[in-house]
N, C-alpha and C positions, 0 to 999 in steps of 0.2 A: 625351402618350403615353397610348395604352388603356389602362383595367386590362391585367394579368398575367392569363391562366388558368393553371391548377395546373399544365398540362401546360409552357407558353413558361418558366412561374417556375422547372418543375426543370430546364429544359432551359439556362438560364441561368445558373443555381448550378451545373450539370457545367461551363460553361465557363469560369463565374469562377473554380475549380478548378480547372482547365486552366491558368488563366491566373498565378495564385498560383502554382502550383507550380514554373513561369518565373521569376515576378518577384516574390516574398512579400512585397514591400514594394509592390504597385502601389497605386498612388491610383487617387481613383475619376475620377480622370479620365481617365487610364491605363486603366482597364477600361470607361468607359463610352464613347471613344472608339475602342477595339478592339471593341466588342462592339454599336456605334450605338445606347446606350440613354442615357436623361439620368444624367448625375455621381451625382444623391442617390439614384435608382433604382440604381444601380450599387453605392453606398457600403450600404443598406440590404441588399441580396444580398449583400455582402460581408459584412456583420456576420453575416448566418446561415449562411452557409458557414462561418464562423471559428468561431462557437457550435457548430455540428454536428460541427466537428473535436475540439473542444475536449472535448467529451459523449462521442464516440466513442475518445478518448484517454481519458478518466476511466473508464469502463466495460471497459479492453483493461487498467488497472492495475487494478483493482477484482479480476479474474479473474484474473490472473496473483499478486497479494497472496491470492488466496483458494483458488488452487493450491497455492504456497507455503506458507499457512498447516494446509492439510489435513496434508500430508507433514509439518512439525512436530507437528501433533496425533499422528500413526504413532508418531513418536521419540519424542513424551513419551510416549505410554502404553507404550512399551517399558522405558524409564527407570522410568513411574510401578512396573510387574511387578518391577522390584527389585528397587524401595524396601520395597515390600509383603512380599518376600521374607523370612521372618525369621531362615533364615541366611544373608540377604548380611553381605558384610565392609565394615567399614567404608569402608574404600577404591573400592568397589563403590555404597556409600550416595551417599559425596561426589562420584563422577562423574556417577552418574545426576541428581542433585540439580545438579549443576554443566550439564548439555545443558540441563536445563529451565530453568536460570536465563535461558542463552544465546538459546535460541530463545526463550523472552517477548523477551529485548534485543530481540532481531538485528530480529522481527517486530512491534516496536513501533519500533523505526528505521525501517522499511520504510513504513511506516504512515505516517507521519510526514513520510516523503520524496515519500509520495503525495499525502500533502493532506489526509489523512483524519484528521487535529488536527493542532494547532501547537504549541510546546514552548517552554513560560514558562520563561527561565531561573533558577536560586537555587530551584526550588520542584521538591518529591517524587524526592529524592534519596536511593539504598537505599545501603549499605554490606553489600557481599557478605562483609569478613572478621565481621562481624557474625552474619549468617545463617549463615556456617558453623561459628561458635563454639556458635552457639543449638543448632544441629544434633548436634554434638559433643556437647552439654551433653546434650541429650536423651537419645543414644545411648548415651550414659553412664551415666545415670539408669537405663537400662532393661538394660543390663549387670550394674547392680548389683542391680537388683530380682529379676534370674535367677539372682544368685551366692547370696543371700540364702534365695529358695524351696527 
């Protein structure tokens, strides 16, 4: 068979596309028999159409994870407005402190679900009644340093 020009090569990756989208399991015998190109020709377009979907799926999470994570950045710095407050109530303290916990969680799950690191089990484990005892302790500290003035 000739070289491929750029033009016959994308015209063939649209209908091995076509053809996948039929039978996502086709072999290249299967697509080089529907499409009268040789098998390894066939299977070689195959592998870059699979690659291009694959690139094109990782780029459609990437955006939608980075939409996602914009709209958490909004809530935390709503949360962060308070915190900073310094007559919020305690009550007030520990919620807002509580969204920001959640959103790090929720968008380091997300993250994670997309590919973008993998998650070692037994290692970098937080204890949330920790941090809110720490919290507590602080807020405390500083109740008393005002009772004191």
């Amino acid at each position: 068979m000739p070289k491929l020009t750029d033009e016959d090569r994308a015209e063939l990756k649209a209908k091995i596309r076509r053809i996948l989208v039929r039978f996502p399991r086709a072999s290249k015998y299967k697509i080089g028999s529907t499409l009268g190109i040789d098998p390894n020709t066939a299977l070689k377009l195959r592998r870059e159409v699979r690659g291009e979907n694959v690139e094109r799926l990782n780029d459609k999470i990437d955006k939608e994870i980075a939409m996602i994570e914009s709209s958490f950045d909004e809530v935390e710095e709503e949360a962060w407005r308070i915190i900073s407050q310094p007559d919020s109530t305690r009550k007030a303290l520990v919620g807002a402190l509580g969204i920001i916990i959640k959103s790090k969680k929720e968008l380091f799950n997300m993250k994670m679900d997309g590919g973008i690191f993998k998650r070692h089990l037994g290692e970098g484990t937080i204890n949330l009644t920790d941090v809110f005892k720490a919290i507590r302790k602080t807020k405390d500290d500083e109740d008393g340093k005002k009772l004191d003035k």
